[in-house]
TORBALUM-570996 format. One record per residue: residue in three letters; y, z, x of N, C-alpha, C in turn. Coordinates in steps of 0.001 Angstrom, whole numbers, padded with zeros to 6 digits, always signed. Layout:
AlaYZXYZXYZX ...
! end
This chain:
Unk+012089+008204+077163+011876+007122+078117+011758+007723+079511 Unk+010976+007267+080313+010880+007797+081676+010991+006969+082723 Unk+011369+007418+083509+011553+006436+084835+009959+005940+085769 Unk+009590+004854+085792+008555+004973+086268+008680+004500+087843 Unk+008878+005432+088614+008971+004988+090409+007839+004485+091022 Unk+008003+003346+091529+006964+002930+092563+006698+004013+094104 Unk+005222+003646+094051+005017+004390+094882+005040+004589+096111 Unk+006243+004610+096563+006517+004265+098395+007530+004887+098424 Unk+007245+005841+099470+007474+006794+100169+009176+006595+100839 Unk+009363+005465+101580+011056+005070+101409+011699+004929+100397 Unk+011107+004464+099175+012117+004333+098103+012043+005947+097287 Unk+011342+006516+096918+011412+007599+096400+012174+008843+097028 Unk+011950+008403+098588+012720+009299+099342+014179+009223+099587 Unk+014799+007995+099029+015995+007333+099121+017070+008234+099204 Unk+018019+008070+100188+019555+008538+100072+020646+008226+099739 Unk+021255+008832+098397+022109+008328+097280+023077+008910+097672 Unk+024752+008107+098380+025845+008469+099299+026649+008436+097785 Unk+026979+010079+097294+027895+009957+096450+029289+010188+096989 Unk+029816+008857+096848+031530+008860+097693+032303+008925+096481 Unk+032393+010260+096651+033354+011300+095788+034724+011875+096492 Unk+035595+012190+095493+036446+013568+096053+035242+014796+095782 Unk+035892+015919+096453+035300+017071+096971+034860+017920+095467 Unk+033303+017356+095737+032545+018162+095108+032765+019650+094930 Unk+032884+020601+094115+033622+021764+094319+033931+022777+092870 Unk+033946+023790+093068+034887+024791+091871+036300+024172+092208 Unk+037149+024339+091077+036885+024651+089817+036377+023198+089009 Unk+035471+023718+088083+034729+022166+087573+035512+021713+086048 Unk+036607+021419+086246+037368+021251+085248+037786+019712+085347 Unk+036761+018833+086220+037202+017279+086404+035849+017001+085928 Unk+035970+015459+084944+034780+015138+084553+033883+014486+085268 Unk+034773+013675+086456+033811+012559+087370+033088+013824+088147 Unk+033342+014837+089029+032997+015589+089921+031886+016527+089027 Unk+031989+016916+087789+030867+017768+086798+030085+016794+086979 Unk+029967+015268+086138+028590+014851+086043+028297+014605+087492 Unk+028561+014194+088006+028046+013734+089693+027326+014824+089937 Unk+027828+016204+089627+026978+017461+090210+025745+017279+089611 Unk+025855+017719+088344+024780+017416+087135+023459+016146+087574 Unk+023998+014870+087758+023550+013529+088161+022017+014504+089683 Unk+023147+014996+090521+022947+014723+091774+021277+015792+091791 Unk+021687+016980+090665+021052+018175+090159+019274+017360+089698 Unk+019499+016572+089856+018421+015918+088937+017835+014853+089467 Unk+018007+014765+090790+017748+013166+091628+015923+013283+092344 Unk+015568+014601+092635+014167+014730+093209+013432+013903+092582 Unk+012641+013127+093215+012563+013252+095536+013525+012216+095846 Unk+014386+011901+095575+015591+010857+095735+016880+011980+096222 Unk+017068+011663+097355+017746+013196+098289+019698+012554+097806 Unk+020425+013148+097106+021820+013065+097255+022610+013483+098377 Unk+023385+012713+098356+024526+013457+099739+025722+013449+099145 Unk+026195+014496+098911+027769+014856+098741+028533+015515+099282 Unk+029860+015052+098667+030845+015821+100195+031600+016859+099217 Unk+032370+018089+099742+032960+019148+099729+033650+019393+100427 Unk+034467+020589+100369+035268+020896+100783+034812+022065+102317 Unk+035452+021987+103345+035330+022897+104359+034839+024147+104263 Unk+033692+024139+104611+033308+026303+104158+032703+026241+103267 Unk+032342+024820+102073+032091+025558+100732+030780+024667+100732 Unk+029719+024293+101816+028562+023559+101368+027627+024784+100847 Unk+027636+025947+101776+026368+027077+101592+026195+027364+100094 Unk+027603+027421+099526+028279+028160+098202+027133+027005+096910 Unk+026986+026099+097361+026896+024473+096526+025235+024800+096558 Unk+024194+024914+097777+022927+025249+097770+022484+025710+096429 Unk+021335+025025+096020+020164+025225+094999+019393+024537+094849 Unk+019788+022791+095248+018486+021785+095041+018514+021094+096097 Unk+017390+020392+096384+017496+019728+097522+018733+018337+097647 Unk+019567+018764+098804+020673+017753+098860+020946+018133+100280 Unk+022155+016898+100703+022783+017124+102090+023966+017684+101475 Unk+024543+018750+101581+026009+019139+101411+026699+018405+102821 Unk+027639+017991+102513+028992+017570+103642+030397+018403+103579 Unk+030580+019026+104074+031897+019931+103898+033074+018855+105038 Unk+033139+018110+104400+034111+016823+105453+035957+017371+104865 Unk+036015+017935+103752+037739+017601+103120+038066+018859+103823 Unk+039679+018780+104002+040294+020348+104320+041173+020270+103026 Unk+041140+021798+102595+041685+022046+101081+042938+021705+101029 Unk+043493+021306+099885+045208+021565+100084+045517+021291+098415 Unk+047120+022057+098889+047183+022470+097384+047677+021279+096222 Unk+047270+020964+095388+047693+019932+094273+046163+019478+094502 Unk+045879+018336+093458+044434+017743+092914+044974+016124+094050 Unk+046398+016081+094529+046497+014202+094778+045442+014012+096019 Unk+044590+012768+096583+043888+013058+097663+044985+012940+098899 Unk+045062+013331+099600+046074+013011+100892+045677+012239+102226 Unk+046201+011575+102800+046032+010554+103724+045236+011229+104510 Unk+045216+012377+105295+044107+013367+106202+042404+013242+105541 Unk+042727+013216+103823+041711+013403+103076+040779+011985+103253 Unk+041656+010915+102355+041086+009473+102658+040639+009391+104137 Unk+041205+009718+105364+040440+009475+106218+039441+009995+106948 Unk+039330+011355+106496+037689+012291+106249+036927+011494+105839 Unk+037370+010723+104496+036131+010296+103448+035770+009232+104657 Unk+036633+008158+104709+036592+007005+105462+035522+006997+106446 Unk+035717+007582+107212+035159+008321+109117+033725+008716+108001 Unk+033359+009591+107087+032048+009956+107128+031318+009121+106346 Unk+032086+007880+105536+031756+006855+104850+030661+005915+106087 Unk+031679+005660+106956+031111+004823+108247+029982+005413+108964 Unk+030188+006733+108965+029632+007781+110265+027293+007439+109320 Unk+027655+007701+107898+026338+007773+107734+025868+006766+106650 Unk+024757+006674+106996+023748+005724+106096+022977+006164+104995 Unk+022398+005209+104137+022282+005488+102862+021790+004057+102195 Unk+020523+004351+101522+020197+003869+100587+021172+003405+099444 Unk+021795+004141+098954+022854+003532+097650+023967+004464+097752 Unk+025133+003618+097787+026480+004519+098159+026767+004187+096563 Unk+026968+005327+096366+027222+005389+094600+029397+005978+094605 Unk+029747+004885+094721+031141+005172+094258+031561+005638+092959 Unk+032148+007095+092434+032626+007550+091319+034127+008052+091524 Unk+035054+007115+091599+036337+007790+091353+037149+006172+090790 Unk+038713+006527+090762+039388+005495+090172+039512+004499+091581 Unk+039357+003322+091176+039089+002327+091980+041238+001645+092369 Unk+041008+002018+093568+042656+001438+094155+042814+000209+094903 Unk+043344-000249+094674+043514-002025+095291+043594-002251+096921 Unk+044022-001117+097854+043836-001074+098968+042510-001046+099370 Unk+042230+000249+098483+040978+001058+099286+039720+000371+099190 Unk+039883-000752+097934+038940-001908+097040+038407-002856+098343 Unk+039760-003092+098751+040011-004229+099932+038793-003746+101037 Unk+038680-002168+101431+038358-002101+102443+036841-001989+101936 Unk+036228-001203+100771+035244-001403+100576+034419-002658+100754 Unk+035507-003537+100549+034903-004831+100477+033815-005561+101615 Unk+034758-004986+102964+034609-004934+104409+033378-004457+104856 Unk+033650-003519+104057+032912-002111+104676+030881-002669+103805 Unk+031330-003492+102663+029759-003591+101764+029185-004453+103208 Unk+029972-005286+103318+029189-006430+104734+028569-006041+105587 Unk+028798-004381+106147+028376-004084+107510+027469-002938+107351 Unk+027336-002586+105951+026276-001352+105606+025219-002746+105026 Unk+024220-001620+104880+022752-002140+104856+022072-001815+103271 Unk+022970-000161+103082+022493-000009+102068+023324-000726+100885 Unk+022686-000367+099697+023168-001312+098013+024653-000247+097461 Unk+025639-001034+097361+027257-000525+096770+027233-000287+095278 Unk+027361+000576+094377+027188+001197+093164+028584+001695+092677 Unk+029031+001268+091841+030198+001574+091760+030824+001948+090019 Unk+030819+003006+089470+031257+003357+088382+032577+003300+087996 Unk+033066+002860+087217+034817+002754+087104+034703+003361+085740 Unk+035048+004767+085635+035401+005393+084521+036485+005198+083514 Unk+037598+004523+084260+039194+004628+084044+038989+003271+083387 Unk+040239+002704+082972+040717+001670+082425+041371+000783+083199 Unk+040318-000518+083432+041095-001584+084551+042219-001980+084126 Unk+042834-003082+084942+044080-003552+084822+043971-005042+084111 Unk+044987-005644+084030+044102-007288+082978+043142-008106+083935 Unk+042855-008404+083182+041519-009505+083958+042549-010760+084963 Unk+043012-010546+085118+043676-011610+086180+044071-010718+087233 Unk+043652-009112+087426+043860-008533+088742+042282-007258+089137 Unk+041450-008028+087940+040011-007309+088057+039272-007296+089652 Unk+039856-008527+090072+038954-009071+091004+039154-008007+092431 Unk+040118-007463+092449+041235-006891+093307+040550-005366+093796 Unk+040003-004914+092399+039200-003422+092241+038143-003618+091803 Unk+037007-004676+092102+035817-004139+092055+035042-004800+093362 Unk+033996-003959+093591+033579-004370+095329+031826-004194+095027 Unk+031529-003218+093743+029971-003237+093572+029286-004631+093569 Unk+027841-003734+094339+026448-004551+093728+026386-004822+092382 Unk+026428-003503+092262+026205-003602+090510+027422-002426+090223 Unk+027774-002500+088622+029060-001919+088397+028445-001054+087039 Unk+028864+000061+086478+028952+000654+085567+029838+001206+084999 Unk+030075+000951+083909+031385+001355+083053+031098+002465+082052 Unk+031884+003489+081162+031724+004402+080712+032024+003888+079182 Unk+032855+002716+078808+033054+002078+077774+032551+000552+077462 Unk+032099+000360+076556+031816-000777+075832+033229-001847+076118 Unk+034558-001188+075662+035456-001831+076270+035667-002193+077489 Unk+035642-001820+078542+035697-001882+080011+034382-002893+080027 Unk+033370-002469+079574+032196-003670+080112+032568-005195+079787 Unk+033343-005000+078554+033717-006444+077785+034528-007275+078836 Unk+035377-006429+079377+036549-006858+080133+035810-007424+081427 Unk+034800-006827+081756+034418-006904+083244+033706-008359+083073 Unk+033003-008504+081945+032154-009666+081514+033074-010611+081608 Unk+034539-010594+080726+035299-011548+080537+035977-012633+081834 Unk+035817-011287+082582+036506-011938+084265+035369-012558+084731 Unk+034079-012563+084634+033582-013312+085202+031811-012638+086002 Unk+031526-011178+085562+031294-010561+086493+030094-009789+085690 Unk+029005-010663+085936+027788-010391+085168+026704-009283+085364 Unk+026745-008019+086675+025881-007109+087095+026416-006150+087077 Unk+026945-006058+085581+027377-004642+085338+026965-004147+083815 Unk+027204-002862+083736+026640-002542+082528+027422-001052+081766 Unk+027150-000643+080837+027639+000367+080436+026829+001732+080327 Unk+027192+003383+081187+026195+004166+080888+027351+005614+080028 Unk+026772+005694+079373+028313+006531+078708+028211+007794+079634 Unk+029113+008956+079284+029154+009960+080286+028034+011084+079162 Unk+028005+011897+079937+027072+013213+079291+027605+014554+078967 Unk+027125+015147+078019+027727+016420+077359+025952+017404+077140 Unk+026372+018550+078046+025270+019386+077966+025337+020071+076825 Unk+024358+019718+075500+024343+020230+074190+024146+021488+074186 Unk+023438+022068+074947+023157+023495+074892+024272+024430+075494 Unk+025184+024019+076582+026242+024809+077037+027370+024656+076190 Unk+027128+023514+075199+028293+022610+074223+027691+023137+072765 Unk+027695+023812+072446+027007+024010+071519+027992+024611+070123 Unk+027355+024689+068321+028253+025554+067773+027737+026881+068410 Unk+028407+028130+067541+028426+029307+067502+028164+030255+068456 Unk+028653+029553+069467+029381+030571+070802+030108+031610+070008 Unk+029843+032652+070700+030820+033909+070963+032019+033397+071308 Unk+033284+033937+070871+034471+033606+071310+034788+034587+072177 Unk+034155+035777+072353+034868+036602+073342+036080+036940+073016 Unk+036722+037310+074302+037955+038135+074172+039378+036943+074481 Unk+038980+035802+074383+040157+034737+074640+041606+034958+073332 Unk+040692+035330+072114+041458+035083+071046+042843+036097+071409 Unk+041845+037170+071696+042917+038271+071543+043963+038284+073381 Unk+043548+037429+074400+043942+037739+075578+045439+036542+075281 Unk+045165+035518+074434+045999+034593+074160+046624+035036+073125 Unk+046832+035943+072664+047521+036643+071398+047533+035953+069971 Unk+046151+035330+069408+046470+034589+068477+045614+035588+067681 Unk+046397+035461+066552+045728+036457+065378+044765+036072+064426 Unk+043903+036777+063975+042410+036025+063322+042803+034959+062293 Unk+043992+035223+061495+044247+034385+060091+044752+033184+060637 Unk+045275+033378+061847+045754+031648+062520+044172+030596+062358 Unk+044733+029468+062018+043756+027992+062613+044491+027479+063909 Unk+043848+027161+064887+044046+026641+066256+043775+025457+066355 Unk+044666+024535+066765+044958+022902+067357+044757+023166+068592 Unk+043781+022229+069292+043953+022187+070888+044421+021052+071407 Unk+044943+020965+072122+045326+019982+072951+044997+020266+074384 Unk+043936+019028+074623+043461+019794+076318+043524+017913+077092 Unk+044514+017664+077109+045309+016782+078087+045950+016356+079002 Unk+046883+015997+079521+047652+015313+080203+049325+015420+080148 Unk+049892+015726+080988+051515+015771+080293+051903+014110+080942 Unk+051035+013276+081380+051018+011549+081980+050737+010605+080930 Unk+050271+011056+079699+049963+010263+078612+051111+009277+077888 Unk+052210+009875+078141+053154+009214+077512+053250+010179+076241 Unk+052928+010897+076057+052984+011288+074084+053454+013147+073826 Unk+054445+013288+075135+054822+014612+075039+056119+015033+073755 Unk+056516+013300+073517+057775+013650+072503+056836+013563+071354 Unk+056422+012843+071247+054896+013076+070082+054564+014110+069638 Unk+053710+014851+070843+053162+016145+070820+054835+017023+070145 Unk+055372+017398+070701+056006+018222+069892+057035+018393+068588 Unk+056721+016379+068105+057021+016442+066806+055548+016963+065965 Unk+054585+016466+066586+053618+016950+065855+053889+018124+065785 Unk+054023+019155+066816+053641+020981+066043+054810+021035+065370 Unk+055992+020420+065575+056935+021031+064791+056802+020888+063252 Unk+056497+019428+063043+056119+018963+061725+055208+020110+060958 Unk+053978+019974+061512+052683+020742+060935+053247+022399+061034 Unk+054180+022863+061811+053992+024461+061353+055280+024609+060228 Unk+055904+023672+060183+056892+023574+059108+056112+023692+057619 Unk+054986+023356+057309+054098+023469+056443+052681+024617+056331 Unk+052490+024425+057779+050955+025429+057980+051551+026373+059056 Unk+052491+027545+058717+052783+028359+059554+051641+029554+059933 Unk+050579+029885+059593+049875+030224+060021+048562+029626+061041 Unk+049541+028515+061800+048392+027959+062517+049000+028361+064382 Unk+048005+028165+065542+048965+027901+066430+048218+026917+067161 Unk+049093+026439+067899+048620+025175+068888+048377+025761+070313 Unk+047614+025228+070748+047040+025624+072604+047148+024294+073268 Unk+048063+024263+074444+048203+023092+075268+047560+023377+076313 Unk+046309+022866+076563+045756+022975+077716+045586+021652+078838 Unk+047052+021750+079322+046849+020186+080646+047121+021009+081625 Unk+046294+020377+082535+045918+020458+083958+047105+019959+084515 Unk+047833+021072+085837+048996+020368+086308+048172+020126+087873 Unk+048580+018430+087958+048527+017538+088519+049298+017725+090207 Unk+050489+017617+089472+051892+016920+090454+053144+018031+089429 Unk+053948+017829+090704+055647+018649+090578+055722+017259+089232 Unk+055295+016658+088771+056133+015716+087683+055217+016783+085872 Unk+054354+017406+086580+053515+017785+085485+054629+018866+085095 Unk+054762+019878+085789+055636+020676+085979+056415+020552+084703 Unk+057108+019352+085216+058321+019231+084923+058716+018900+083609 Unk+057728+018171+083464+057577+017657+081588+056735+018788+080715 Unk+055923+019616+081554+055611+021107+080981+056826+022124+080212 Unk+057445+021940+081013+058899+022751+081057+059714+022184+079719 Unk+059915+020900+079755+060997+020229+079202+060336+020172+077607 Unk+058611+020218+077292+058009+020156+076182+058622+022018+075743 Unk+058239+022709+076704+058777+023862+076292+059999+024624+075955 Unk+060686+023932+076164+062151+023755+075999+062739+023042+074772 Unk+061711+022166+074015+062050+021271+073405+061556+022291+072195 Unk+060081+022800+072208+059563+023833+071039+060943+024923+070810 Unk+061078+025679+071857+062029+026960+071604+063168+026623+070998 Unk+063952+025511+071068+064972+025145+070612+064570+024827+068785 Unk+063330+024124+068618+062925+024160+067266+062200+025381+066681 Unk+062414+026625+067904+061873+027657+067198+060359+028089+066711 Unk+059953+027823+067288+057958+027488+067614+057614+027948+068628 Unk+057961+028099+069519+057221+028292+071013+057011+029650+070515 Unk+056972+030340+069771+055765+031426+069816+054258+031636+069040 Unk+054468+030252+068911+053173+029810+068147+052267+028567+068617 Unk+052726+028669+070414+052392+027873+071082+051860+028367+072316 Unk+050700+028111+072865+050597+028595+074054+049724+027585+075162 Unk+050355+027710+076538+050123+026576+076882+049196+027079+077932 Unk+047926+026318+079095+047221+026920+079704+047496+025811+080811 Unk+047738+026396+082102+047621+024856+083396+046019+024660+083605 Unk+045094+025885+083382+043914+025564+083921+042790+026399+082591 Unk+041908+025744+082603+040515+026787+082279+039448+027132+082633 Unk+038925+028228+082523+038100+028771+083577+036730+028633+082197 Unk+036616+028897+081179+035323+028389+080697+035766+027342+078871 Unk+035993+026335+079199+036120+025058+078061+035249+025368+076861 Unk+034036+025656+077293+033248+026088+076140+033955+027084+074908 Unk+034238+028003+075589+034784+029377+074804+036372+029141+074106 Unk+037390+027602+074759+038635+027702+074485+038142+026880+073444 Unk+037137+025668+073345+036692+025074+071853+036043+025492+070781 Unk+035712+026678+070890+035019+027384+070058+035925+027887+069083 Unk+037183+028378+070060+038205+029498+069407+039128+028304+068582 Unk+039116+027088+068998+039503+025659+068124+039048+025459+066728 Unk+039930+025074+066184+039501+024632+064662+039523+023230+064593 Unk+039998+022086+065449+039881+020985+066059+040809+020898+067355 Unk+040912+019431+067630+041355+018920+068756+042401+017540+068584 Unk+042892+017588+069171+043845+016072+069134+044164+015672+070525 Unk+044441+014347+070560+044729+013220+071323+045742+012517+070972 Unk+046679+012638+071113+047480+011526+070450+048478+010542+071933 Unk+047361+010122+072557+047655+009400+073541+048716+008394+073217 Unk+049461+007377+074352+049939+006193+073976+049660+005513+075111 Unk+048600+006082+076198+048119+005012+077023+046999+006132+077878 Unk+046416+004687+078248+045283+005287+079216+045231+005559+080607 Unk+046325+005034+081688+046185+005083+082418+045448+006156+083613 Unk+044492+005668+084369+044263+006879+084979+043650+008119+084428 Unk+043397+007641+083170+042531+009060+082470+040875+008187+081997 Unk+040069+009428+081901+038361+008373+081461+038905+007758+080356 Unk+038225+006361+080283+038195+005892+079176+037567+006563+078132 Unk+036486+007347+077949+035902+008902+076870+036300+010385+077685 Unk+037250+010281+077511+037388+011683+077694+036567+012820+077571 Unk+036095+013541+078471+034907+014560+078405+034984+015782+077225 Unk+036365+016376+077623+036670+017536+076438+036533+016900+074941 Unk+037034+015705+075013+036867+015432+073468+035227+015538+073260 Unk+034125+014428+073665+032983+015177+073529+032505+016190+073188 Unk+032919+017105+074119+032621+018788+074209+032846+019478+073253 Unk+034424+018967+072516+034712+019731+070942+033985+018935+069814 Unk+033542+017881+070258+032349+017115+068881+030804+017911+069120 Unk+030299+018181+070382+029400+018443+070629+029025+019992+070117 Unk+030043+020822+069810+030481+021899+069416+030720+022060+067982 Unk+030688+020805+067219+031060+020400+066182+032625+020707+065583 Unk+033548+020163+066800+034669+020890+066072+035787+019041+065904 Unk+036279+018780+064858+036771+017218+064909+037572+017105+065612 Unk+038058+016077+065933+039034+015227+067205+040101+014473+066109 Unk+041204+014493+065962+041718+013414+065884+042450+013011+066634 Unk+042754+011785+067438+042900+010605+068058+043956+009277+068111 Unk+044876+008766+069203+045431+007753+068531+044237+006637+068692 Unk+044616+005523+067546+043562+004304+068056+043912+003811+068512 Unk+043855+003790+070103+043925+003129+071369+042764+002662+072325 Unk+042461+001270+072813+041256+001561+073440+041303+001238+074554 Unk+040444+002134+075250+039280+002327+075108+038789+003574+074116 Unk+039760+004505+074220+040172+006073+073140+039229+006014+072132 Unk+039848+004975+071158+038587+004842+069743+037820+004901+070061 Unk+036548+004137+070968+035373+003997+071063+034396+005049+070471 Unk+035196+006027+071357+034849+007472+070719+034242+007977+069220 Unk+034916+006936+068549+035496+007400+066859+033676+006103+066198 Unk+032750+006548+067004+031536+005724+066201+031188+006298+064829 Unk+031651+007661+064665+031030+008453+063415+032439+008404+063182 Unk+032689+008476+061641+033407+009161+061537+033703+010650+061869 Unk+033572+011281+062686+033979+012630+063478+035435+013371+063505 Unk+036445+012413+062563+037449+013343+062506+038781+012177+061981 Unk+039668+011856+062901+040392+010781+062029+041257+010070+063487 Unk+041708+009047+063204+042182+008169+064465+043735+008002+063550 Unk+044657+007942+064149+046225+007272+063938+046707+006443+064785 Unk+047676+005854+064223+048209+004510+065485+049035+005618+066407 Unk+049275+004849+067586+050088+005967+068919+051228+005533+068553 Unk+051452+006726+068449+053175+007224+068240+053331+007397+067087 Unk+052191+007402+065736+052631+007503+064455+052202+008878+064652 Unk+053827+009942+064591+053115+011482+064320+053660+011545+062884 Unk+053778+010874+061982+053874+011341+060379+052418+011196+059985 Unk+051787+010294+060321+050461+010091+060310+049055+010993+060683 Unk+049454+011520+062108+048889+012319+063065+048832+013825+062241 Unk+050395+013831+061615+050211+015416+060712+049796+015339+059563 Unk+049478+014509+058988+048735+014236+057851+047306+014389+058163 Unk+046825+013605+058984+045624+013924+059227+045204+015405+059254 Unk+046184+016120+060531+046103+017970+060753+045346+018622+059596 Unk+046653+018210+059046+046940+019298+057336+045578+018612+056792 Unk+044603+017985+056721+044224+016884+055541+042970+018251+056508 Unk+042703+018078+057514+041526+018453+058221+041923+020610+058032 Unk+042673+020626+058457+043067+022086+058281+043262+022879+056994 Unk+043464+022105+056229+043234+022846+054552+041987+022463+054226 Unk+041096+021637+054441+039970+021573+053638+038240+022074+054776 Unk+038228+023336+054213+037326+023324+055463+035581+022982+054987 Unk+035685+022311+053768+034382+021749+053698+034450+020524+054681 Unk+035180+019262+054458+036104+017762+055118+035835+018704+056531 Unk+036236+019568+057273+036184+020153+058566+034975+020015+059320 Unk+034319+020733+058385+032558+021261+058373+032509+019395+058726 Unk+032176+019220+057928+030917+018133+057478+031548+017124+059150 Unk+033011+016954+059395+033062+015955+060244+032745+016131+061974 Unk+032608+017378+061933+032076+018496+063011+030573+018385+063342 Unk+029825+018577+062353+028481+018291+061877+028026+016654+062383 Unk+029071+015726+061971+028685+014156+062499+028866+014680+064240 Unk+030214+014773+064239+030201+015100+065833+029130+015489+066971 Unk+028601+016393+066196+027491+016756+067079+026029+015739+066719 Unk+026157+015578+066108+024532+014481+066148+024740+013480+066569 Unk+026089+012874+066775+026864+011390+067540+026714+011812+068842 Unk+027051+013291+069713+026967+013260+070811+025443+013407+071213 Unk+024599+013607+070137+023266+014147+070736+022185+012646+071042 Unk+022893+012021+069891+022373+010616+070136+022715+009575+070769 Unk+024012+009826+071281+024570+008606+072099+025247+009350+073946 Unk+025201+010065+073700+026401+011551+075042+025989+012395+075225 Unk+023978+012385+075255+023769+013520+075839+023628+013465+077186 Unk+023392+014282+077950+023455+014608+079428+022109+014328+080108 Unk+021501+014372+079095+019658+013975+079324+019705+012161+079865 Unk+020496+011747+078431+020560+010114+078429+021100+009750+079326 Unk+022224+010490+080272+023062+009745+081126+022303+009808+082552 Unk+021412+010844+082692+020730+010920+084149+019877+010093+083968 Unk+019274+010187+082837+017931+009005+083036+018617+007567+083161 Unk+018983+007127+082404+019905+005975+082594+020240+005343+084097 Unk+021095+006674+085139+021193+006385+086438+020083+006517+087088 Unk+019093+007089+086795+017779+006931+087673+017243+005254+087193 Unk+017416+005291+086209+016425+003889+086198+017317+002924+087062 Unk+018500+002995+086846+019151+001769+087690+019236+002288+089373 Unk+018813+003237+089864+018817+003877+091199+017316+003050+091554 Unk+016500+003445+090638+015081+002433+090983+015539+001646+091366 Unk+015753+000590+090313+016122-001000+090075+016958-001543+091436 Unk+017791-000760+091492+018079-001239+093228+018103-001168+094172 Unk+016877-000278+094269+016171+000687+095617+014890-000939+095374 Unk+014503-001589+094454+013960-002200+095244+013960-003681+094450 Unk+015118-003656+094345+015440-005103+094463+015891-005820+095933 Unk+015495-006671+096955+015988-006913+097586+016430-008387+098159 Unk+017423-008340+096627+018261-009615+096623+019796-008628+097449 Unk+020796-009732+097343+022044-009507+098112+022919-009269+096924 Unk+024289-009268+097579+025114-009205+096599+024936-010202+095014 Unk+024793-009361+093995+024424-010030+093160+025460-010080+091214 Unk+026728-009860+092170+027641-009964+091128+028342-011235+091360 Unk+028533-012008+090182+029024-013065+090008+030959-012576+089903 Unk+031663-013445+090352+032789-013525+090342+033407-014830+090117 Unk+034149-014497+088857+034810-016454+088438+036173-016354+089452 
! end
């Protein structure tokens, strides 16, 4: 399918205000990857994104405005200095379509709100995350038009009342996602030995499911002692820390933690799913995390299975059978699945195999840019007004 642009010279030339956090290394966040990706692909439709201080030159390759507006600081939280960078260069410039991609906050909602009245250009607003009930929807959304990353989230948005929105799923680059990567030298830098099978866990210690998580490994190596598990969550906040610690504390005492190894960061995802024999999720809530989680993708796209609690928006995920879903908090369940997927590596194969033709047909990275170009048309020259209904 192709985008077919009309031919005028303002709209094709259009400036797409992506009001982001700081575009930037390390690319281990999913909203800030596709936005790059998105932005990578917008010619003759000029993007503007913001970064961090010092680091626009570094960002140069396609035509864009780099903004180096943030000053760095240490932890991922944004900080009040930060919000009011964004704020000040929010106001300071103009734009064809201010394309909002981050989690939508009830203050900051408020001011957008303000702020749609006195700009000229069209408000775009993606909500990746998982709203709150429909009796406080109204609170966090401020788009023209709205896009959601789940079928669930769109349902919800419909339900409140709120008809100019739609669903574009997120994207997984098949070719950087691919099987039969080289594993390189990870196996051996992480000390896991060839006869091990590897569980990943590349999450959250905010999920709620850390007492979970370590009945699960305890359970499963009580049976499959030649396996090891890799915890790969991103620390956040001093609270990540802290429940890092206390999961690790909790293994050694059951005598495992050397068949565990945990990572705060990764420097190439590709290569830590490869060295995977699957992946798990065993969430018990969504808050604040994508409603499709990107890494899970990435290990289907790779063909390696996911299993999952069924939680949603979480399931959505689970269109193929691609691996196996459990209720949250059932880890007798969760290790059944393991073992069921880890002893049989035909059952492995084959659900790996769905994985990847589910992401190629529904999560590729191709589908998700075209997708935002057509609706970047669509309201580059529509010129009706605010055109979301609100009950």
């Amino acid at each position: 399918m192709s985008v077919n642009l009309k031919e005028d010279n303002h709209k094709t030339s259009a400036k797409i205000f992506f009001a982001t956090r700081a575009i930037a290394p390390p690319w281990d966040e999913a909203s800030k990857n596709l936005v790059f990706r998105l932005a990578n692909a917008l010619s003759p439709m000029t993007p503007i994104l913001l970064t961090y201080k010092g680091q626009a030159e570094g960002l140069m390759g396609f035509p864009a405005e780099f903004l180096d507006i943030y000053s760095k600081v240490r932890g991922r939280k944004i900080t009040l200095r930060q919000k009011v960078q964004f704020l000040k260069t929010l106001l300071a410039r103009d734009a064809d379509i201010y394309h909002f991609y981050f989690t939508p906050e009830r203050y900051s909602s408020s001011f957008m709100k303000v702020l749609k009245k006195i700009k000229t250009g069209k408000f775009l607003q993606t909500i990746a995350t998982p709203l709150p009930e429909e009796s406080r929807i109204a609170s966090y959304v401020y788009g023209h038009q709205i896009v959601t990353q789940s079928d669930f989230t769109l349902q919800k948005l419909r339900n409140a009342g709120y008809e100019n929105c739609s669903r574009i799923y997120p994207g997984i680059d098949t070719e950087k996602f691919k099987p039969g990567r080289l594993q390189g030298p990870l196996r051996e830098k992480l000390n896991i030995r060839l006869e091990q099978k590897v569980v990943l866990y590349a999450g959250n210690y905010y999920l709620g499911c850390n007492d979970d998580l370590v009945k699960i490994i305890v359970d499963t190596l009580r049976d499959l002692k030649h396996t090891c598990f890799v915890l790969a969550c991103r620390i956040d906040s001093s609270e990540d820390v802290t429940e890092r610690e206390r999961v690790r504390a909790c293994l050694d005492r059951e005598g495992v933690l050397d068949q565990v190894r945990f990572l705060d960061s990764v420097e190439n995802m590709a290569e830590l799913v490869q060295l995977s024999d699957l992946q798990i999720f065993p969430a018990r809530k969504m808050l604040k995390k994508a409603d499709l989680p990107l890494v899970l993708l990435e290990s289907l796209a790779m063909e390696k299975p996911i299993i999952i609690s069924d939680l949603a928006p979480l399931n959505e995920i689970m269109k193929y059978n691609v691996g196996a879903l459990h209720d949250p908090g059932d880890t007798i369940q969760a290790v059944t699945e393991i073992k069921n997927l880890l002893t049989n590596d035909t059952l492995r194969r084959e659900r790996g195999e769905k994985g990847r033709s589910m992401v190629m047909e529904l999560f590729s990275i191709e589908s998700y840019i075209e997708q935002y170009k057509i609706l970047y048309n669509r309201m580059l020259h529509d010129e009706s007004g605010d055109t979301i209904s609100e009950s």
